[in-house]
RODREN-817200 format. One record per atom (N, C-alpha, C): residue number from 1; residue in three letters; atom name; x, y, z. Coordinates in Angstrom, 2 decimals. Last residue first. Layout:
<seq = NUM type = ALA atom = CA east = X north = Y up = Z>
...
end
This chain:
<seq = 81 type = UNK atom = N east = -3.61 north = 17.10 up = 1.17>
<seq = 81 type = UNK atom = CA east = -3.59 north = 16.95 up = 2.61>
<seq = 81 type = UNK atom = C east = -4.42 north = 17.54 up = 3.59>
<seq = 80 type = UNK atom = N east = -4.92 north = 17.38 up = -1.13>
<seq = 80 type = UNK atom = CA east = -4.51 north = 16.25 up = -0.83>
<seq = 80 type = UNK atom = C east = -4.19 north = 16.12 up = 0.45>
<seq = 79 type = UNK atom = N east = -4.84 north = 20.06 up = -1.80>
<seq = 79 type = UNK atom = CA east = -6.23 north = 19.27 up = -1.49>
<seq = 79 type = UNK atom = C east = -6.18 north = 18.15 up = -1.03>
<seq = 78 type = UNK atom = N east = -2.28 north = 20.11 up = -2.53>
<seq = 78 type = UNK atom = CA east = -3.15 north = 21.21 up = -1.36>
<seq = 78 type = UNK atom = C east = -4.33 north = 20.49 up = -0.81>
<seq = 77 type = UNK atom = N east = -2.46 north = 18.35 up = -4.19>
<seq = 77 type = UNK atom = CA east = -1.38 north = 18.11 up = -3.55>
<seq = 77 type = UNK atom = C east = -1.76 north = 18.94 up = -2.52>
<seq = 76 type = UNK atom = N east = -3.64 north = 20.21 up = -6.46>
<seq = 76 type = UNK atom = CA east = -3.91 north = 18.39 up = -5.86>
<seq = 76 type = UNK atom = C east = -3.51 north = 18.18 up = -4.97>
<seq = 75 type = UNK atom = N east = -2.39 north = 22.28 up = -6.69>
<seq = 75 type = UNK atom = CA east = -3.44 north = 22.36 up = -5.73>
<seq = 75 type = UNK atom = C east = -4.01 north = 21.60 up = -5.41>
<seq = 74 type = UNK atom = N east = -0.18 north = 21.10 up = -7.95>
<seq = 74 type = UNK atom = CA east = 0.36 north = 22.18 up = -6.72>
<seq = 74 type = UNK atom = C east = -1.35 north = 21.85 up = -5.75>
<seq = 73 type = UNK atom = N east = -1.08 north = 20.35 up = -10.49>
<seq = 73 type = UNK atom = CA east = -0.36 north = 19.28 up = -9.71>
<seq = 73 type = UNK atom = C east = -0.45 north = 20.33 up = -7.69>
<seq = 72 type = UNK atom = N east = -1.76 north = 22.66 up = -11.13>
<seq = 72 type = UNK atom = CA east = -2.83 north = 21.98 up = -10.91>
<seq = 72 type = UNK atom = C east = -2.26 north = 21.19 up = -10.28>
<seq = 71 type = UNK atom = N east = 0.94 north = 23.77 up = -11.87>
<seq = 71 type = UNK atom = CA east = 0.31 north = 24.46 up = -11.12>
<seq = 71 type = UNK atom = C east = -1.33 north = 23.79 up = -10.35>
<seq = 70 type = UNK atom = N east = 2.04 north = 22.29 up = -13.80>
<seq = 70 type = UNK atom = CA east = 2.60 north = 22.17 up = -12.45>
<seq = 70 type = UNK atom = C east = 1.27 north = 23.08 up = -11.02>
<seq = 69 type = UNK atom = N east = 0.65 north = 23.01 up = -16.09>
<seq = 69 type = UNK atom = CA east = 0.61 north = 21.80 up = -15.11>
<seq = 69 type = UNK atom = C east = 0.67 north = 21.88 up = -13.97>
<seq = 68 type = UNK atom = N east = 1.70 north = 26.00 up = -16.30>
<seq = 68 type = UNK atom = CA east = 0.41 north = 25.65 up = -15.68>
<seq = 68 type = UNK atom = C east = 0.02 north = 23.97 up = -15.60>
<seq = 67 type = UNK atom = N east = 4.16 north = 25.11 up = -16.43>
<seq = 67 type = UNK atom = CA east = 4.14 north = 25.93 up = -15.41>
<seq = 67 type = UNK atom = C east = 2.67 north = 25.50 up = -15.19>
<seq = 66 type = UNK atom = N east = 4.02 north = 23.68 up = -18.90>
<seq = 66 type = UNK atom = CA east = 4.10 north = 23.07 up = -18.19>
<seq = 66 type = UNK atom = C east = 3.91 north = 23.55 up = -17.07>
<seq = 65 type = UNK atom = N east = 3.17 north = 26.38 up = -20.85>
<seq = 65 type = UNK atom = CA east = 2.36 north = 25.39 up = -20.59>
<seq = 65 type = UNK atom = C east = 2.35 north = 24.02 up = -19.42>
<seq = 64 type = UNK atom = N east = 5.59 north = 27.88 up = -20.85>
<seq = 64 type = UNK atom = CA east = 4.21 north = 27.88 up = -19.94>
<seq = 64 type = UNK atom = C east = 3.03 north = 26.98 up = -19.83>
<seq = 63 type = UNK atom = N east = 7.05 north = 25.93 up = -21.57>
<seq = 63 type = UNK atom = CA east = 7.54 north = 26.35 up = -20.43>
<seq = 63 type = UNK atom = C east = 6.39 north = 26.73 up = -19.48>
<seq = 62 type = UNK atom = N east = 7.17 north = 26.17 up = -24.66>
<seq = 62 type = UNK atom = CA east = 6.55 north = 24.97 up = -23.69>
<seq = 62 type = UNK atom = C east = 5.96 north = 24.96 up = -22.48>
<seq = 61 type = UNK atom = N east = 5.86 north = 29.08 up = -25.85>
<seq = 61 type = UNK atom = CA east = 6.50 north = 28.65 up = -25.05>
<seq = 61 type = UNK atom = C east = 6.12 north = 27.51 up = -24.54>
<seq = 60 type = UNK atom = N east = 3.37 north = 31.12 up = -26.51>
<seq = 60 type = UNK atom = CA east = 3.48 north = 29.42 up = -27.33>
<seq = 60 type = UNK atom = C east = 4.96 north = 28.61 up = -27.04>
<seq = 59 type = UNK atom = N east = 3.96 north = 33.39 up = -25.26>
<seq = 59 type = UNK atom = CA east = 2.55 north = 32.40 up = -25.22>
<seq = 59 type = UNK atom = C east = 2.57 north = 31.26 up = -25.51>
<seq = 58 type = UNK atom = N east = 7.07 north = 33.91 up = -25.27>
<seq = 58 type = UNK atom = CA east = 5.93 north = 34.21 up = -25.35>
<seq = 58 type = UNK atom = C east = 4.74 north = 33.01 up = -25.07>
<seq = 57 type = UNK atom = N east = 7.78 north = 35.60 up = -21.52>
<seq = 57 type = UNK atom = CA east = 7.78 north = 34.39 up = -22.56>
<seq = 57 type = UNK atom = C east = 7.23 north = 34.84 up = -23.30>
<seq = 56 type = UNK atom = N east = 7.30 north = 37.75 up = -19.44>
<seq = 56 type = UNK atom = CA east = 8.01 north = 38.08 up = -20.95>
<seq = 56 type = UNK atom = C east = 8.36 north = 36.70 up = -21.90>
<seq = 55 type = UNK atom = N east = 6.12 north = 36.17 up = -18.00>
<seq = 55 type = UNK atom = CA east = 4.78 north = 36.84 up = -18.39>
<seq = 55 type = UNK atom = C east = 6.43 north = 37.64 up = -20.20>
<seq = 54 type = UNK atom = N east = 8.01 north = 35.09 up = -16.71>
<seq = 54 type = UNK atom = CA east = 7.00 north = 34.30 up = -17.47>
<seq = 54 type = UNK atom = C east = 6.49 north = 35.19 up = -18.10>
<seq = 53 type = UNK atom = N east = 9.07 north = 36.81 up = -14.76>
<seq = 53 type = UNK atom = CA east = 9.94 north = 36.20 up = -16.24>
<seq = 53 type = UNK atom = C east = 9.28 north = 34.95 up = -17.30>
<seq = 52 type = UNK atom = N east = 6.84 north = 38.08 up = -13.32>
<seq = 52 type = UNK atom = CA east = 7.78 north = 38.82 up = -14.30>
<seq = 52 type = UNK atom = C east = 8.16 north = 37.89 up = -15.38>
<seq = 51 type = UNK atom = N east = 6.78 north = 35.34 up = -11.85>
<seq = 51 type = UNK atom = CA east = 5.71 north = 35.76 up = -12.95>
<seq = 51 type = UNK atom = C east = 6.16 north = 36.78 up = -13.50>
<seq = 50 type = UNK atom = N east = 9.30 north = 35.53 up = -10.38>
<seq = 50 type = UNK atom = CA east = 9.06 north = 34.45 up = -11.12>
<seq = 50 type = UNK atom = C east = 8.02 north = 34.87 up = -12.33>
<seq = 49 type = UNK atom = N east = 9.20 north = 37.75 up = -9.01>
<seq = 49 type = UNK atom = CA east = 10.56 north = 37.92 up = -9.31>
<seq = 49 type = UNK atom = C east = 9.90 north = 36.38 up = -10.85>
<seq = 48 type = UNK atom = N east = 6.32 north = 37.21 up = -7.52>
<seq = 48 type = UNK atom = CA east = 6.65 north = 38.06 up = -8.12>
<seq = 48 type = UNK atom = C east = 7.98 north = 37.75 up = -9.41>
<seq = 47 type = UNK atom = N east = 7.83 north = 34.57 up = -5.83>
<seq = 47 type = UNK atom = CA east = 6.44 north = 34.36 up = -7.19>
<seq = 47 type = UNK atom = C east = 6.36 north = 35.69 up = -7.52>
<seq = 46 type = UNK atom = N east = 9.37 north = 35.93 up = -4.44>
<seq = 46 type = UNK atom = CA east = 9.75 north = 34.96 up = -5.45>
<seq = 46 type = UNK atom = C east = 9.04 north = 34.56 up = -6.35>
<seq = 45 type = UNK atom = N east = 7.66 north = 37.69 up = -3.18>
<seq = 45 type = UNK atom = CA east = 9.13 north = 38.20 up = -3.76>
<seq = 45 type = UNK atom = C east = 9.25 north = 37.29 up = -4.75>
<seq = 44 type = UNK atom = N east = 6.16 north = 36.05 up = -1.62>
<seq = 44 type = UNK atom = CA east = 5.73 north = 36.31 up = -2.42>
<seq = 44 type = UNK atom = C east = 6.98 north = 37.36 up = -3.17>
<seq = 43 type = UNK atom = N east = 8.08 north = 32.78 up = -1.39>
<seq = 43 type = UNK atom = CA east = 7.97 north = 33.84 up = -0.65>
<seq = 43 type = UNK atom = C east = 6.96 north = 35.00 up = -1.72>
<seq = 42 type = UNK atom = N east = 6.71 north = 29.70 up = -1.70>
<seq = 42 type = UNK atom = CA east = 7.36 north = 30.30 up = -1.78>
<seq = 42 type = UNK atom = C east = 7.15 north = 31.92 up = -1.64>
<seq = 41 type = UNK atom = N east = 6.38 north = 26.01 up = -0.35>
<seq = 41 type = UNK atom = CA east = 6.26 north = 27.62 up = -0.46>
<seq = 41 type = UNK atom = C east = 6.90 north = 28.05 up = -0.75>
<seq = 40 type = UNK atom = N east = 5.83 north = 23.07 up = -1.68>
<seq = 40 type = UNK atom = CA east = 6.64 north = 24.15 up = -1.57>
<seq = 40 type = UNK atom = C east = 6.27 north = 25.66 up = -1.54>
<seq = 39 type = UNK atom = N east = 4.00 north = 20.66 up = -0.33>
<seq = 39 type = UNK atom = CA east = 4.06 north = 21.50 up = -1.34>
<seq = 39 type = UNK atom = C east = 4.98 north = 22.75 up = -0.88>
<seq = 38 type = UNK atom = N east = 4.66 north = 17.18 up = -0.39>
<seq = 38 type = UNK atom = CA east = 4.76 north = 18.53 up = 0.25>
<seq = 38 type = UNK atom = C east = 4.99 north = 19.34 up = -0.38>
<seq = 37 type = UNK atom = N east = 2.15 north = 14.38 up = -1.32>
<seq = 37 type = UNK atom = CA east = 3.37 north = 15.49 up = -1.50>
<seq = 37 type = UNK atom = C east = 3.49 north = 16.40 up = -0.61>
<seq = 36 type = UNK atom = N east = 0.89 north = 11.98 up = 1.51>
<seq = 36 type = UNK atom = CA east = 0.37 north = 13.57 up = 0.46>
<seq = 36 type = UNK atom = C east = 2.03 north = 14.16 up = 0.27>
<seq = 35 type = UNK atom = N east = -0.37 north = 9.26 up = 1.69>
<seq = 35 type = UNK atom = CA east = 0.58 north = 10.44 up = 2.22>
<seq = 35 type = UNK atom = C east = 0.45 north = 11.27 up = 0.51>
<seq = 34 type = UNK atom = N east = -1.88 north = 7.48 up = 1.16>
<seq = 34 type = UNK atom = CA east = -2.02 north = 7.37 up = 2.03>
<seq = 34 type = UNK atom = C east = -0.85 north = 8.60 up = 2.41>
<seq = 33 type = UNK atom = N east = -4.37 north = 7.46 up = -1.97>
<seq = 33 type = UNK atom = CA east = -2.76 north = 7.56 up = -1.33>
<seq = 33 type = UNK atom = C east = -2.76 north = 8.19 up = 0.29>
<seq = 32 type = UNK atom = N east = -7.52 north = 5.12 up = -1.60>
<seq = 32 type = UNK atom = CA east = -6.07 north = 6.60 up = -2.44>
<seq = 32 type = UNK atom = C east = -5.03 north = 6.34 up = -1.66>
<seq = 31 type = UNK atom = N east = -8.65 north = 3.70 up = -0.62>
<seq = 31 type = UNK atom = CA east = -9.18 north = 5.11 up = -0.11>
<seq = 31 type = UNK atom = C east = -8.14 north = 5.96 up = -0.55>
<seq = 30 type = UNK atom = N east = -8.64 north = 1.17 up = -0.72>
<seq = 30 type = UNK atom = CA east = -9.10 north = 1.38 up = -1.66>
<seq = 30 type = UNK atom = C east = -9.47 north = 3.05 up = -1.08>
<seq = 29 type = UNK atom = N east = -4.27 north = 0.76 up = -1.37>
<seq = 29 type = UNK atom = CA east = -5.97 north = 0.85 up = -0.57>
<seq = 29 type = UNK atom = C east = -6.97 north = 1.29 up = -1.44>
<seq = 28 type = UNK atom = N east = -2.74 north = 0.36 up = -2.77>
<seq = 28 type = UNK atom = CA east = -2.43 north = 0.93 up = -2.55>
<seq = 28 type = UNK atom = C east = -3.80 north = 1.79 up = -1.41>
<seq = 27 type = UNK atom = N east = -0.74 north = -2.51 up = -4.29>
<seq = 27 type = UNK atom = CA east = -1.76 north = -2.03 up = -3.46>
<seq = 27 type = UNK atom = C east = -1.63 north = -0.81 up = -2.64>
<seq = 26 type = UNK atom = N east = 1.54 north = -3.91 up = -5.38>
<seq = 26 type = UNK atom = CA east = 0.93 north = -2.39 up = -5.83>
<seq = 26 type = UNK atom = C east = -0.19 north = -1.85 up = -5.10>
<seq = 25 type = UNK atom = N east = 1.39 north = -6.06 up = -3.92>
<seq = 25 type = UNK atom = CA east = 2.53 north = -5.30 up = -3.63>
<seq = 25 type = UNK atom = C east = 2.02 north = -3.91 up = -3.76>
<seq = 24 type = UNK atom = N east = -1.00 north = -7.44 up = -5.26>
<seq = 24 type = UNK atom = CA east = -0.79 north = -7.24 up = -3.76>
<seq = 24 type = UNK atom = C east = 0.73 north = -6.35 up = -3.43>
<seq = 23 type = UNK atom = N east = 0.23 north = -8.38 up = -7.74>
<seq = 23 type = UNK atom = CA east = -0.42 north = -7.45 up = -7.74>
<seq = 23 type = UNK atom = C east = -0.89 north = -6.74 up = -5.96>
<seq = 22 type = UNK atom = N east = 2.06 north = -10.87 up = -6.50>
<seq = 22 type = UNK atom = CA east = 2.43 north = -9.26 up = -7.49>
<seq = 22 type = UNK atom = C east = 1.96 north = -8.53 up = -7.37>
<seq = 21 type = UNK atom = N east = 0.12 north = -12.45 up = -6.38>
<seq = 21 type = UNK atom = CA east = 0.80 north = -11.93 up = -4.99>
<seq = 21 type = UNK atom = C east = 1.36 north = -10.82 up = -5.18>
<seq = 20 type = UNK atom = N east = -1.58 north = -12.82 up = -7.89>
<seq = 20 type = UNK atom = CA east = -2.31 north = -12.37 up = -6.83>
<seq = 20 type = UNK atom = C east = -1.58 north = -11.42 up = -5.49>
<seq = 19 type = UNK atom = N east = 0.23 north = -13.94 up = -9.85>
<seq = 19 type = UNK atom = CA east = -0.86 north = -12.32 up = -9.89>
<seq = 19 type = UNK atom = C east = -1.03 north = -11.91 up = -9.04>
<seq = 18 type = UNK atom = N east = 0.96 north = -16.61 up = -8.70>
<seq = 18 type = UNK atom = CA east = 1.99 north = -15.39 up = -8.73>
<seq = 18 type = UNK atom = C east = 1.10 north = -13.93 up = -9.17>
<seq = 17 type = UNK atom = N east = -1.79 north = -17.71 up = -8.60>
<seq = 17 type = UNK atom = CA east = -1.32 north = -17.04 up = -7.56>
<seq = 17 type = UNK atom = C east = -0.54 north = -15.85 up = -7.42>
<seq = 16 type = UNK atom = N east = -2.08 north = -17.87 up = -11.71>
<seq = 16 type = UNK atom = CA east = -2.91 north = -16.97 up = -10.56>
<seq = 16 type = UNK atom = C east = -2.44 north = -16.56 up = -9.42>
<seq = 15 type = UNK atom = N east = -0.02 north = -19.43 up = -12.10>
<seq = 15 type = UNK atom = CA east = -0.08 north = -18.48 up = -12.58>
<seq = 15 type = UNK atom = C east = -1.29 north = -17.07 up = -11.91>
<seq = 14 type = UNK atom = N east = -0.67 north = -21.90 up = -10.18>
<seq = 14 type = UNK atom = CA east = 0.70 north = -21.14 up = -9.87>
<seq = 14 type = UNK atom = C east = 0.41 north = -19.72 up = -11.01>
<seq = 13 type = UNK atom = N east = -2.83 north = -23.41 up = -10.76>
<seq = 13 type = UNK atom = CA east = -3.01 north = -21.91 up = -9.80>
<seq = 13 type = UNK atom = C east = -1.74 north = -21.38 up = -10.38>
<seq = 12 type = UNK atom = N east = -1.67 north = -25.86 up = -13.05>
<seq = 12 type = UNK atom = CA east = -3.07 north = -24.68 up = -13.13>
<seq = 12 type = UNK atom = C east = -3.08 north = -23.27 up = -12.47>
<seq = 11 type = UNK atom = N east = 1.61 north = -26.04 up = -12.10>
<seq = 11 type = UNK atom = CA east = -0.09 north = -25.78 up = -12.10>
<seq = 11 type = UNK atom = C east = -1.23 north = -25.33 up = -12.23>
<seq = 10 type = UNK atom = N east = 3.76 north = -26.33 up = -14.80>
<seq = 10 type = UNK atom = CA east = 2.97 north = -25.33 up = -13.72>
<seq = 10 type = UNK atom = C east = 1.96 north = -26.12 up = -14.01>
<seq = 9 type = UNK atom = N east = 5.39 north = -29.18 up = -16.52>
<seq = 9 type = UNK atom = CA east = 4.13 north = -28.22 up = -16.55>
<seq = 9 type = UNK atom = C east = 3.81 north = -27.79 up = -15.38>
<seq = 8 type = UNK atom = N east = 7.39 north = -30.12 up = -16.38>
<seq = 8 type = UNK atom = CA east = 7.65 north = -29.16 up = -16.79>
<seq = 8 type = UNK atom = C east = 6.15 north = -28.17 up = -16.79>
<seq = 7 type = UNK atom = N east = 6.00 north = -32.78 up = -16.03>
<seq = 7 type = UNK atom = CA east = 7.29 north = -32.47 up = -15.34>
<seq = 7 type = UNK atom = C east = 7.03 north = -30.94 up = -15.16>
<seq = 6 type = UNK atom = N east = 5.20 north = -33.41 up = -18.70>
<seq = 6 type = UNK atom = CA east = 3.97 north = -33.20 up = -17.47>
<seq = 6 type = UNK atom = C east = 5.06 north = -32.76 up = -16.20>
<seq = 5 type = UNK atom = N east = 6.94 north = -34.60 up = -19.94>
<seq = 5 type = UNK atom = CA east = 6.88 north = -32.57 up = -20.53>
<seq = 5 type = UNK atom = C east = 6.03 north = -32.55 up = -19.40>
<seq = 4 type = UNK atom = N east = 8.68 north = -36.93 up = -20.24>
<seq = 4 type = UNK atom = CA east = 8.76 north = -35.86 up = -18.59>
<seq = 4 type = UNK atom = C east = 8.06 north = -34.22 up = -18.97>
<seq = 3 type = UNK atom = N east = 7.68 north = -39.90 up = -21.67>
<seq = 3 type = UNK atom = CA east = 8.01 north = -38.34 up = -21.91>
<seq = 3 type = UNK atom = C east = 7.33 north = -37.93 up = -20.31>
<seq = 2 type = UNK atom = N east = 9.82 north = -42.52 up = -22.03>
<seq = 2 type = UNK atom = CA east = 8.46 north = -42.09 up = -21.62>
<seq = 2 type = UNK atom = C east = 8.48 north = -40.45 up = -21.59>
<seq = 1 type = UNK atom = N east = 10.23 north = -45.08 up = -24.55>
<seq = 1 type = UNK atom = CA east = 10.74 north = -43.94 up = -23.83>
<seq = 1 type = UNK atom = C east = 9.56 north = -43.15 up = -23.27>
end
């Protein structure tokens, strides 16, 4: 009886290639992102009306801590375009 497992065997490339071609999707240049978030204005009424109801958190609130994420995300995104 003769054995078919050499049948069943990929080629050597085929695992490289399929990388090559996968990873070619995620490409994204080598000069960064090619479009920039849009950053939301807001009126100074509203960043008033807003830092009021932060500033009565207290300190060890998640809330502020993510606010000031958000807030570095905001000037990446400034700098970004």
């Amino acid at each position: 009886m003769t054995s078919n497992a050499r049948c069943w065997t990929p080629p050597a490339a085929a695992p490289l290639i399929a990388m090559l071609w996968l990873s070619g999707c995620a490409m994204d240049g080598s000069d960064g992102p090619t479009s920039c978030p849009p950053v939301v204005e807001y009126s100074p009424d509203e960043q008033s009306r807003a830092a009021a109801k932060v500033d009565a958190l207290p300190e060890s609130a998640l809330i502020v801590r993510m606010l000031s994420d958000y807030a570095v995300l905001r000037d990446q995104a400034r700098a970004c375009g």
